[in-house]
Every structure is written in C-alpha cells, then in structure tokens.
NUPA-719874 format. One line per field, with one value per residue: residue in three letters; x, y, z of N, C-alpha, C in turn. Coordinates in nm, 4 decimals. Atoms other than C-alpha are relative to their C-alpha. Layout:
NUPA-719874
residuo <- c(ALA	...)
nx <- c(X	...)
ny <- c(Y	...)
nz <- c(Z	...)
cax <- c(X	...)
cay <- c(Y	...)
caz <- c(Z	...)
cx <- c(X	...)
cy <- c(Y	...)
cz <- c(Z	...)
***
This chain:
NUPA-719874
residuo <- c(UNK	UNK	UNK	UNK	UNK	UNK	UNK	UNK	UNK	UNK	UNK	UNK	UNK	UNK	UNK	UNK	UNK	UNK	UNK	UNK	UNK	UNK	UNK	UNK	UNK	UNK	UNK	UNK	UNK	UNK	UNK	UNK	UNK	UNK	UNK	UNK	UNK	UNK	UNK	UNK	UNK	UNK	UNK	UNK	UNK	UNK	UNK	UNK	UNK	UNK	UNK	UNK	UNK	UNK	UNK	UNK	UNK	UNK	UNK	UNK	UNK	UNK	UNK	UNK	UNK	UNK	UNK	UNK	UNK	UNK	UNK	UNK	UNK	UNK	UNK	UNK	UNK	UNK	UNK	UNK	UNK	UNK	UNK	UNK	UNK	UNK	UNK	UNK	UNK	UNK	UNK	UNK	UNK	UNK	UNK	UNK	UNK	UNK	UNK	UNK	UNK	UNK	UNK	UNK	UNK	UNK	UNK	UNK	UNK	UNK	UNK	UNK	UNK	UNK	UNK	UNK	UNK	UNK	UNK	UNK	UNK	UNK	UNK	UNK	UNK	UNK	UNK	UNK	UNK	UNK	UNK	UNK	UNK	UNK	UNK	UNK	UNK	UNK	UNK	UNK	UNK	UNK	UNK	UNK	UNK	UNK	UNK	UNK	UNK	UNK	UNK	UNK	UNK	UNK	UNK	UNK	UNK	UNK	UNK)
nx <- c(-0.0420	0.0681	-0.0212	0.1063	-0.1623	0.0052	-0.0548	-0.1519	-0.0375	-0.0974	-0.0643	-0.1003	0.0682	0.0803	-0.0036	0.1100	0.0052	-0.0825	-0.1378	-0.0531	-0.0614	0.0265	-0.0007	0.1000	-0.0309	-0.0070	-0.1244	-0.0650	0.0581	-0.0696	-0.1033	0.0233	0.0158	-0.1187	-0.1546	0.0248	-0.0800	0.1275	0.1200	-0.1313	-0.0132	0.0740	0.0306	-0.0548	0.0717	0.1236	0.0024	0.0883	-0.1237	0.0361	0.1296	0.0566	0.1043	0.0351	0.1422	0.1417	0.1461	0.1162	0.1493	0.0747	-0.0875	-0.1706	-0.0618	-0.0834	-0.1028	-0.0905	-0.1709	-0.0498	-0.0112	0.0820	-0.0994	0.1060	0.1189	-0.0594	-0.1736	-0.0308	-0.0419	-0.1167	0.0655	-0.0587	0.0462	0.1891	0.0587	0.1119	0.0723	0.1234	0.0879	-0.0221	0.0923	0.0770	-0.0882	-0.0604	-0.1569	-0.0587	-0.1271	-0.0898	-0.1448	-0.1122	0.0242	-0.0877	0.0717	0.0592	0.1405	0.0626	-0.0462	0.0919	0.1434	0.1300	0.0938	-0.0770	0.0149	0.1449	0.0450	-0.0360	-0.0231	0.0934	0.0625	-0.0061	0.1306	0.1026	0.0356	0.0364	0.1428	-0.0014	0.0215	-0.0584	0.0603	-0.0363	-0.0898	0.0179	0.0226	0.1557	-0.0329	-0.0435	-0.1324	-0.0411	-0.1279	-0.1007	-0.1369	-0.1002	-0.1025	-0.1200	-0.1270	-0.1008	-0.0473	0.0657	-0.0191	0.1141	0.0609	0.1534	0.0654	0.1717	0.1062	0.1035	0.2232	0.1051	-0.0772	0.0499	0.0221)
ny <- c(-0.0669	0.1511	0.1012	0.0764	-0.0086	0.0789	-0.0047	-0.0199	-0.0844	-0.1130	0.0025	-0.1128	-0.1231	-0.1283	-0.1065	-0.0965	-0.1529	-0.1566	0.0004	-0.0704	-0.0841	-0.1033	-0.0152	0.0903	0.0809	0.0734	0.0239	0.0214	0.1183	0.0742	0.0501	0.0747	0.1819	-0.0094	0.0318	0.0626	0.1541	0.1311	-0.0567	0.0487	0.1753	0.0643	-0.0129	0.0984	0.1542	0.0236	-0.0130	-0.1141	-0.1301	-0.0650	-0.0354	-0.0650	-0.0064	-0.0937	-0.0098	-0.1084	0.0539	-0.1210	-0.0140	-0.0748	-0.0970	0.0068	0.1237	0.0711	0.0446	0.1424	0.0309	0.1797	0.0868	0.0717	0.1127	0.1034	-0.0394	0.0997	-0.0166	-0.0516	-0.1472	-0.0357	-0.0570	-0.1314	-0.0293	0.0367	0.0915	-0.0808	0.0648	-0.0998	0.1453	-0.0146	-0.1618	-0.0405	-0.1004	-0.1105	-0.0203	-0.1154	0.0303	-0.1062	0.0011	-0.0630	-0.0741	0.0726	-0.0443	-0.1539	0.0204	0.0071	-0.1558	-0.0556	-0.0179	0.1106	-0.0466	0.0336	0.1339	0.1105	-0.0543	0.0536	0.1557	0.0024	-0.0560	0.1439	0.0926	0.0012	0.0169	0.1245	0.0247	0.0759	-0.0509	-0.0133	-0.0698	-0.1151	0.0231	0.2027	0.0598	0.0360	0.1322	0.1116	0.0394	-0.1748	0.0079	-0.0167	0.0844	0.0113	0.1134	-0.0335	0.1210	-0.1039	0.0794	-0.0501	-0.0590	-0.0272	-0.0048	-0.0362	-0.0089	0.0538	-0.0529	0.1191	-0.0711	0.0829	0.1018	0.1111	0.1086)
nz <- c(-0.1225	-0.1094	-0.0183	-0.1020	-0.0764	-0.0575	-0.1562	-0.0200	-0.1974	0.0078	-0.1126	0.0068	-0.1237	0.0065	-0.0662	-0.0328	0.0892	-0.0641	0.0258	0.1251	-0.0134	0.0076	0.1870	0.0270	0.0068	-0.0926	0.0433	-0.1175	-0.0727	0.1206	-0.0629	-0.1083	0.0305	0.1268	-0.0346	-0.0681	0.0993	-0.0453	0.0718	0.0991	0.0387	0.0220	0.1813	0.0527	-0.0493	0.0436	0.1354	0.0301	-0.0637	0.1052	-0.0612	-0.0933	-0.0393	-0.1332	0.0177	-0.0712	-0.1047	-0.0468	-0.1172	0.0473	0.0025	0.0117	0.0995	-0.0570	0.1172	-0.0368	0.0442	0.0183	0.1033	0.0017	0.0000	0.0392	-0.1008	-0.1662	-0.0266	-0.1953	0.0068	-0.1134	-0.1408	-0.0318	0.0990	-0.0403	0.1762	-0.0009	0.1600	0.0971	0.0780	0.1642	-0.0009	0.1591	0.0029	0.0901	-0.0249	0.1193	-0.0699	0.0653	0.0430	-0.0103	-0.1243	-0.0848	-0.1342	-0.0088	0.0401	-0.1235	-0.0454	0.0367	-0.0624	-0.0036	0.0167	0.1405	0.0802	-0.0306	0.0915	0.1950	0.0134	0.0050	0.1588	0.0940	-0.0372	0.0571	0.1313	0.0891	-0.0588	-0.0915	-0.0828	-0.1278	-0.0637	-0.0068	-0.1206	0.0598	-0.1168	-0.0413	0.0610	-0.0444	0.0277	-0.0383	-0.0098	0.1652	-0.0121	0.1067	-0.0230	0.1279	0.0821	-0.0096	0.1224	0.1129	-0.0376	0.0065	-0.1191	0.0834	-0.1462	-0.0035	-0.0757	-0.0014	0.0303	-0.0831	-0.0677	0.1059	-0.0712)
cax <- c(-0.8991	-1.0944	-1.0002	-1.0298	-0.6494	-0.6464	-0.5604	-0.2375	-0.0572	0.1198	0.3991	0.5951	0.4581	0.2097	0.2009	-0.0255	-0.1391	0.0025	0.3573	0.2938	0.5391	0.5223	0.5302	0.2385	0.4351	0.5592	0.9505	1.0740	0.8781	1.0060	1.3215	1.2702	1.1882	1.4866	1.7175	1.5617	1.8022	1.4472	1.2599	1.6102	1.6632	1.3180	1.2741	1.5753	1.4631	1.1750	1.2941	1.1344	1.4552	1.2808	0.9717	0.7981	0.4695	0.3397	-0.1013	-0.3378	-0.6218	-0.8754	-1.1429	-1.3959	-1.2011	-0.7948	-0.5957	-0.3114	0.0100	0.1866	0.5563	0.6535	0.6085	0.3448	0.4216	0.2304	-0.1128	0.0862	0.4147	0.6137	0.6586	0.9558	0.8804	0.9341	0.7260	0.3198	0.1147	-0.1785	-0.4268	-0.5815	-0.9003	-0.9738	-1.1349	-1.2573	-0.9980	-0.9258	-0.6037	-0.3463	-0.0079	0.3051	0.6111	0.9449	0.9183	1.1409	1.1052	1.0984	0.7807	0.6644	0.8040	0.5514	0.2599	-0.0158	-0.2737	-0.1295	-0.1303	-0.4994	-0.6643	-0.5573	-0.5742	-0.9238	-1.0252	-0.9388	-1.1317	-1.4161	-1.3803	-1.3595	-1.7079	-1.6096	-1.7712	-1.6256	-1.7353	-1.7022	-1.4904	-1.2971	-1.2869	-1.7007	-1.5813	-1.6049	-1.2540	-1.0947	-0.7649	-0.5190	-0.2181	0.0756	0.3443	0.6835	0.8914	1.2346	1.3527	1.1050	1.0921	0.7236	0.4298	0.0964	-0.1278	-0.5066	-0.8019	-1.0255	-1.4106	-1.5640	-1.4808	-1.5049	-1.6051)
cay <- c(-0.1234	-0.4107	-0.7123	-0.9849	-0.9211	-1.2502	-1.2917	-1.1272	-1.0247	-0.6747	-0.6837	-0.3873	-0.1092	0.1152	0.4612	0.7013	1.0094	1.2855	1.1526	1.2870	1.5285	1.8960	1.7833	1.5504	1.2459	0.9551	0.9854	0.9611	0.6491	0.5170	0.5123	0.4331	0.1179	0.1214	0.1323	-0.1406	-0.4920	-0.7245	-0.5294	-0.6168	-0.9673	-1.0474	-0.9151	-1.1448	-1.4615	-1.4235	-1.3510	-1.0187	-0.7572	-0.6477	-0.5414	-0.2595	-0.1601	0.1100	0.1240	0.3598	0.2208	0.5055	0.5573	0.7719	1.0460	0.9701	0.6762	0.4414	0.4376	0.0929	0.0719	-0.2848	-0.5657	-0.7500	-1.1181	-1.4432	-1.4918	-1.7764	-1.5995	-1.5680	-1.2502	-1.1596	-0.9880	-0.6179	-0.6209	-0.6732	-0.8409	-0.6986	-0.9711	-0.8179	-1.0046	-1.1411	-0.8321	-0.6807	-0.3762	-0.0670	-0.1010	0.1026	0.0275	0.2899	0.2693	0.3534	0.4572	0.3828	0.4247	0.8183	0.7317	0.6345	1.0236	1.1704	1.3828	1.1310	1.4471	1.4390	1.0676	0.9320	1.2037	1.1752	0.8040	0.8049	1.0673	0.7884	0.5452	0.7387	0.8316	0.5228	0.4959	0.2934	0.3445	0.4562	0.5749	0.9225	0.9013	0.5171	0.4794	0.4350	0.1245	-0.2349	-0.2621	0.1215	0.0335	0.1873	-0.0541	0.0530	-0.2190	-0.1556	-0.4070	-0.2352	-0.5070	-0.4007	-0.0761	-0.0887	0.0169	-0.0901	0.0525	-0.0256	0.0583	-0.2314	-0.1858	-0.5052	-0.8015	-1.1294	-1.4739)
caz <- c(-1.4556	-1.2364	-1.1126	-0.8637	-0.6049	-0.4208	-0.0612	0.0482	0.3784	0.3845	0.6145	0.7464	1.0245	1.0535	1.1348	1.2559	1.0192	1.2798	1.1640	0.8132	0.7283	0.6266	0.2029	0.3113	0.2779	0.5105	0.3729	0.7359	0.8141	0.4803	0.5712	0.9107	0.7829	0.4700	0.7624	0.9887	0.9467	1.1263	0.8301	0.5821	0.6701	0.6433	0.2442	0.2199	0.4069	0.2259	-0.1731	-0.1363	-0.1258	-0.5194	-0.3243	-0.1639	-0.0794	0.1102	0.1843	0.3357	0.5662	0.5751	0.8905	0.8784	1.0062	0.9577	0.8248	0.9338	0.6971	0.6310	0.4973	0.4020	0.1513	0.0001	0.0825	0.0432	0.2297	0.4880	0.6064	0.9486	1.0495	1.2967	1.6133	1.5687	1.2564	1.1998	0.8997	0.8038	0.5531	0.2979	0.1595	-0.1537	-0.3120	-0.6643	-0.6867	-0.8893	-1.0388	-1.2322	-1.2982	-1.3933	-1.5620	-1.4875	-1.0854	-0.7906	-0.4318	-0.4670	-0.5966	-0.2178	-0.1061	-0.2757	-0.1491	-0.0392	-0.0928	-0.4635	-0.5297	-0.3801	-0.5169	-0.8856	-0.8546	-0.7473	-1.0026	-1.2401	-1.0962	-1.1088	-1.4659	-1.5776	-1.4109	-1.1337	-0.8008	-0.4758	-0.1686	-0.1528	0.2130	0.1169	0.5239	0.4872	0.2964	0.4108	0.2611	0.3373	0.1697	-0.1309	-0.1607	-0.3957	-0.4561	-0.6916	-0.8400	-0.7677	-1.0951	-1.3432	-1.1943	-1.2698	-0.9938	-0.9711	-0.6989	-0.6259	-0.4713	-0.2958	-0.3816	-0.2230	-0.0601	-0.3335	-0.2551)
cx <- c(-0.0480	0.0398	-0.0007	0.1578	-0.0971	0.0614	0.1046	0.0172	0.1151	0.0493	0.0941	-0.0660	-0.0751	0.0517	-0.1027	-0.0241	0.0398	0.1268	0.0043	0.0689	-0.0394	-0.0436	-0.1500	0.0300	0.0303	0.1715	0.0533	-0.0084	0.0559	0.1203	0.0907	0.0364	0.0979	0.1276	-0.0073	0.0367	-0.1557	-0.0177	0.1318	0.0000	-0.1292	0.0088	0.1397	0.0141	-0.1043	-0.0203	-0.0362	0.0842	-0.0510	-0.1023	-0.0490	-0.1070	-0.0110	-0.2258	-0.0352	-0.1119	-0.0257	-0.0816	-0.0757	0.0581	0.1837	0.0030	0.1386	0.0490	0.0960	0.1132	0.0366	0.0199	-0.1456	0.0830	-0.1749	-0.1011	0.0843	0.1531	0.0294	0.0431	0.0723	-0.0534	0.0861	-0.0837	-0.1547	-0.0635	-0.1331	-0.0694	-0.1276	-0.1339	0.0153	-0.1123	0.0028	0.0662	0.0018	0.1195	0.1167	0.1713	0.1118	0.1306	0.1024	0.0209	0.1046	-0.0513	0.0200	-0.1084	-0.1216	0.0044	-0.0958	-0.1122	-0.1337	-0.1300	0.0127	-0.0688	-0.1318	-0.0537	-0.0135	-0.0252	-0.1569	-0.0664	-0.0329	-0.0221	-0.1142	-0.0394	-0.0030	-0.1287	-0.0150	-0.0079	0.0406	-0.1223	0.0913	0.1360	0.0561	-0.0007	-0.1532	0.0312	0.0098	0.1608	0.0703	0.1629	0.0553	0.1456	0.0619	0.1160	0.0841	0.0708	0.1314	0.0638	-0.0244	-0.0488	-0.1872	-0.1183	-0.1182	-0.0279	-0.1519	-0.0826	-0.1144	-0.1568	-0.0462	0.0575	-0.0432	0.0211	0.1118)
cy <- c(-0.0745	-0.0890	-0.0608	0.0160	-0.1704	0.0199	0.0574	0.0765	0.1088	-0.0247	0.0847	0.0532	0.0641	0.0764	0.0924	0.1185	0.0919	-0.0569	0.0303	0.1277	0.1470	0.0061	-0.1456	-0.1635	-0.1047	-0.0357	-0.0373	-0.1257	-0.0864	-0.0620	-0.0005	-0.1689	-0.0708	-0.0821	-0.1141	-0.1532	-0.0929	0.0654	-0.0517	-0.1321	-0.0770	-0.0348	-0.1238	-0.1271	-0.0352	0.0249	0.1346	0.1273	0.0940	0.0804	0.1060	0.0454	0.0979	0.0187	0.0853	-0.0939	0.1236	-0.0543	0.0990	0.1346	-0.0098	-0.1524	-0.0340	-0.0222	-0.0910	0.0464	-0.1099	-0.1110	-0.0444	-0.1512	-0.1057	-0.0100	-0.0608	0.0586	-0.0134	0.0996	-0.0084	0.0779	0.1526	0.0303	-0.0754	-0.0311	0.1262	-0.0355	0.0652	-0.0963	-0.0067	0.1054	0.0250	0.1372	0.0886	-0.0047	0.0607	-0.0527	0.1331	-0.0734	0.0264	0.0663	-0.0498	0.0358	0.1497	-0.0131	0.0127	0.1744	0.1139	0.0272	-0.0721	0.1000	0.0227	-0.0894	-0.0425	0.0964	0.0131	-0.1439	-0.0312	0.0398	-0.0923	-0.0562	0.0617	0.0680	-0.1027	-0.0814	-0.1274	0.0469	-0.0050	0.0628	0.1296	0.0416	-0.1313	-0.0421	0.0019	-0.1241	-0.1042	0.0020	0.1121	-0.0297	-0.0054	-0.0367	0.1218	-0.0538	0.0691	-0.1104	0.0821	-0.0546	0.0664	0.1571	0.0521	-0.0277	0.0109	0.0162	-0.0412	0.0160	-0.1431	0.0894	-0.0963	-0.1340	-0.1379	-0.1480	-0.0980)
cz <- c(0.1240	-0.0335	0.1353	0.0591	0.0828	0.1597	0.0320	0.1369	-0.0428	0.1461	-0.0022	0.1582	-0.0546	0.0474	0.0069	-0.1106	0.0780	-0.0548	-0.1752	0.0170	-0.0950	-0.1219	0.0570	-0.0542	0.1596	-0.0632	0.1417	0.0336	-0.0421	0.0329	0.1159	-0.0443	-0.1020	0.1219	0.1791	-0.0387	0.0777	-0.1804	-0.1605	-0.0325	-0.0277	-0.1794	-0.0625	0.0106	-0.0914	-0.1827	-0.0244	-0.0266	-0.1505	0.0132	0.0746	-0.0010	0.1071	-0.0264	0.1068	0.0686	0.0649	0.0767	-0.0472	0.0247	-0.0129	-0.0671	0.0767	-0.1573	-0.0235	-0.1132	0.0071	-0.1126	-0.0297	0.0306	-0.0190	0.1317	0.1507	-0.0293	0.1371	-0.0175	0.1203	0.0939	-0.0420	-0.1508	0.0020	-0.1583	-0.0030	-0.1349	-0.0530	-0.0661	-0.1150	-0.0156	-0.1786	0.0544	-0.1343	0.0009	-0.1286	0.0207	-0.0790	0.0173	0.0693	0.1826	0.0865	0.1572	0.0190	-0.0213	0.1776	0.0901	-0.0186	0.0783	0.0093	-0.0509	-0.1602	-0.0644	0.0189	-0.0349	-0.1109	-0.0041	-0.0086	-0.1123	-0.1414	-0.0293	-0.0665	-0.1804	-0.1072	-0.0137	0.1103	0.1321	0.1136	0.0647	0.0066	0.1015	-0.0708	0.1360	0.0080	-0.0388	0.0868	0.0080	-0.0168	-0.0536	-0.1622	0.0488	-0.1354	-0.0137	-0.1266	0.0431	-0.0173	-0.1939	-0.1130	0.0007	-0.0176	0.1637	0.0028	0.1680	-0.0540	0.1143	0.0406	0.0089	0.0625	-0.0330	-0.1236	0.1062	-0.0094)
***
C-alpha cells in the first residue's frame, strides 16, 4: 500500500471548499472543467484526453479542490489553467477497478474518510488533520482506457 510517487505536475484549477455542493461533492466544478476547450485541447496536445485527476490540498482548517490531469513533471501549461508540482513523496496508495468519471461526483466526506481508514489499518501513519502535514495532499487519477483508479495519500517528502 506504500510507495515512492515521483515528481509530477497536476494541471487543471482549483477551487475553493465553499463551492462544494449540497451532496458534498465538486460535480459542478467537474464539469466546469469537462466543458472548458483551453482545459480540452490541452489533454489533447498533450496525449492526455484518457486522463483525469482530481486532489484535495488540506490546511489546517479547509482545503483547495483541483480538477485536471496528472501530466509530466516539465509541461506548458496554457494561460487560463494552473500547475500545481507535487514532490517526490512516499504515498499511501490504493487502486480500484472498474470506475469512470462518476467516480469523481462522489461525496468527498464519503471517499477520504474510508480511504484513510484503510491507511490506517494497514498500520500506516497519518496525521490525524492531513493539512498538519508537510505534504497535505490526496490525489486520485483514472485511466478513462483501463477504466481503472488509483488514488493516494502523500506521507512524507522522499529524497
């Protein structure tokens, strides 16, 4: 369930946590960004149109919600869209079957809760808050292809 994620740049938007919606999701934002051609032609400039990614960056009180791609550490990013490099890092990571982007729709108070749980029964340690964390950030990427989706939890920054 550990391993070492290497460098990578998430690219898409953030959004604020007041724009979660009433089911505790970020479906609006989603496809906000679904129906944005900068945010289109990039995934296809760039090989990525199989790709999506949505991460959490917890503070100590709230969190910032990204909608986008993973892409390689060196990309260009278009003007109307924002990177955001992740380090290399020693991660909690889980992957699931069969999912699609309904998967992203889903109640965030749902998914990082159970996910964590997980973690720590496998006896792997978090901080209690994950915005106390050096590295405050649960990625989840899907392969639209293989329809498979692994998300992950960073624990500490690697050399």
């Amino acid at each position: 369930m550990k391993k070492i994620q290497d460098q990578i740049t998430f690219v898409g938007l953030p959004f604020s946590d007041q724009l979660i919606d009433e089911q505790k999701s970020f479906q609006t934002c989603n496809l906000q960004m679904e129906q944005d051609p900068q945010f289109q032609a990039f995934l296809a400039d760039n090989q990525l149109t199989d790709q999506r990614s949505s991460m959490v960056v917890f503070g100590p009180e709230n969190f910032m919600y990204w909608y986008g791609v993973l892409a390689a550490a060196e990309v260009k990013v278009p003007s109307g869209l924002m990177k955001f490099v992740l380090p290399k890092a020693e991660v909690a990571l889980e992957e699931l079957p069969d999912q699609n982007l309904a998967y992203f729709s889903q109640p965030l108070n749902l998914i990082i809760p159970k996910f964590l749980a997980q973690v720590a029964q496998a006896g792997i340690q978090t901080y209690e808050n994950p915005g106390d964390s050096m590295t405050p950030y649960f990625v989840q990427d899907l392969n639209l292809s293989t329809k498979k989706l692994t998300r992950f939890l960073y624990l500490e920054v690697s050399d």
